[in-house]
Phi, psi and omega in degrees: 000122181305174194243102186299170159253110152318180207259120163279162154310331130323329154310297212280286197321306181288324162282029152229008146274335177302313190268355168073358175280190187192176177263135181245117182286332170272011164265345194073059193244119145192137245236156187282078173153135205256116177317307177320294206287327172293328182271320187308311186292313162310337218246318187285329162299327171098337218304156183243165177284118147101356199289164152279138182230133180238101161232159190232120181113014210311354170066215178283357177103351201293324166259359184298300151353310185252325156318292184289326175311304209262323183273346196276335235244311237226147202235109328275170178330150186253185200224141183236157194223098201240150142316103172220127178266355193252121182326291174305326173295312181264023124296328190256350162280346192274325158323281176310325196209038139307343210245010166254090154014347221215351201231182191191111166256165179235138171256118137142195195314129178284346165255133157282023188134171166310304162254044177219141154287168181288168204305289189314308183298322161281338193274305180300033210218319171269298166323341178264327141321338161271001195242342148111344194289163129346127194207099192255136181252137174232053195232124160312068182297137186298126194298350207240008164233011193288323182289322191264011166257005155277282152337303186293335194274344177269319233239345191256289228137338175324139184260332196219150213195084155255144195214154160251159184172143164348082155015282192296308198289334152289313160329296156322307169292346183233030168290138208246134193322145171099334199221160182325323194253022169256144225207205162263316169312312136329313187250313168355296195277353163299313194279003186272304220207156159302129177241141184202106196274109175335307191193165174268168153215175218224148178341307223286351208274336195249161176216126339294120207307120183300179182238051212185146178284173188218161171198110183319125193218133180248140168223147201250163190260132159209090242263094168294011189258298144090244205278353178261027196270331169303255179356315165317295197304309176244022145292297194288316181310325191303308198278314180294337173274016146229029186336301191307308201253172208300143190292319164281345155251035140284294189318320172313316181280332236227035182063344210266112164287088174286325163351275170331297186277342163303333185301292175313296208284331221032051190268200184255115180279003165283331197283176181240170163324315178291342172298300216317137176257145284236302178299005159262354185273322177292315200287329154349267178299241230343321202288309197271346194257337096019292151313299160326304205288279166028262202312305182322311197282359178258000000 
């Protein structure tokens, strides 16, 4: 496979003056480029012969670019499929690479709400999972959907998400019981999938330079929740929205009669939430969803 020129910071500017556009901070838009950092991220992807490739944010195109190069490459071929909510962008993406077979865009939110993917996106998600293919996000998330569209997208089946995003939210996803950057996001996505963040990147790697470090993150799906992963997500937020206080009266606010099951479980009912490592929060809910059944059926 011949070898692209990512997109210069000079590039990009004339396609979005070509296009009438400009970086909108409230897309979280800041666009990739350093060439290096466009092969790294394809490369954290992985794609396989026959996969689904999902980015979300395709900008100006530059990896969306190096996507299709790399799925066209593969026997057969993978297939990409990008997000875009910015009008102008995803006119001038449509522009560019309408006339290629292998690619699809969706024009509007890659979230239908807090907790949904967008329609159109999911339904292609499933249908490429029941057909048995591969199903990957390989994208420069726009920084301001990354948490809860990573979780959702793990929660569909995606097996595998190299992603660039905000230092701290790669801090986070891969934050260790005991410390500052652990979390309800922290144990969700532990418990979704292995997170193993690549690298740090520094402002200059982006044009307009973020005012924050960025950091590459891969996460493979190894999903311990399976039809609970909703109801799991908001049993850990419930608990976690008393982090400061005692693991039994977060539960006491958060509705929960607990006493039995710290009893069962052996914790410290002195400890906080924050202690927790992501797989006592499940044995946690399950314990309590148990109990509950328990109780009805008496």
């Amino acid at each position: 496979m011949a070898r692209l020129m990512a997109q210069t910071k000079h590039e990009i500017q004339a396609l979005l003056a070509g296009a009438g556009a400009e970086p909108r901070h409230r897309f979280g838009q800041n666009f990739m480029i350093d060439q290096n950092l466009v092969r790294l991220v394809a490369d954290a992807g992985g794609i396989q012969a026959g996969d689904l490739v999902i980015e979300v944010g395709p900008g100006t195109g530059t990896l969306t670019d190096e996507l299709l190069a790399r799925a066209a490459a593969l026997e057969p071929a993978a297939d990409v499929v990008a997000v875009e909510i910015d009008r102008d962008l995803a006119a001038l993406t449509r522009e560019r690479l309408a006339a290629n077979a292998r690619f699809t865009l969706i024009e509007g939110d890659a979230l239908a709400g807090k907790h949904a993917v967008n329609e159109e996106l999911a339904a292609m998600i499933k249908a490429a999972l029941a057909a048995g293919r591969g199903v990957r996000l390989v994208a420069n998330l726009p920084y301001n959907i990354a948490s809860p569209l990573v979780i959702e997208l793990l929660i569909l089946g995606v097996q595998t998400l190299a992603f660039v995003v905000q230092k701290e939210v790669g801090d986070r996803l891969k934050g260790k019981a005991g410390t500052d950057d652990y979390g309800p996001l922290t144990v969700v996505a532990q418990l979704l999938a292995e997170v193993e963040v690549l690298r740090k990147l520094p402002p200059g790697a982006f044009w307009p330079p973020p005012s924050v470090d960025s950091a590459l993150v891969k996460m493979v799906r190894r999903d311990r929740l399976g039809a609970r992963a909703t109801d799991v997500s908001r049993f850990v937020a419930a608990v976690f929205a008393s982090r400061r206080k005692t693991l039994r009266k977060a539960l006491t606010q958060a509705g929960y009669e607990p006493d039995a099951m710290i009893a069962k479980l052996g914790l410290d009912p002195q400890c906080r939430a924050e202690e927790l490592e992501p797989q006592v929060f499940l044995e946690m809910y399950e314990a309590l969803a148990a109990e509950k059944t328990k109780n009805e059926k008496a």
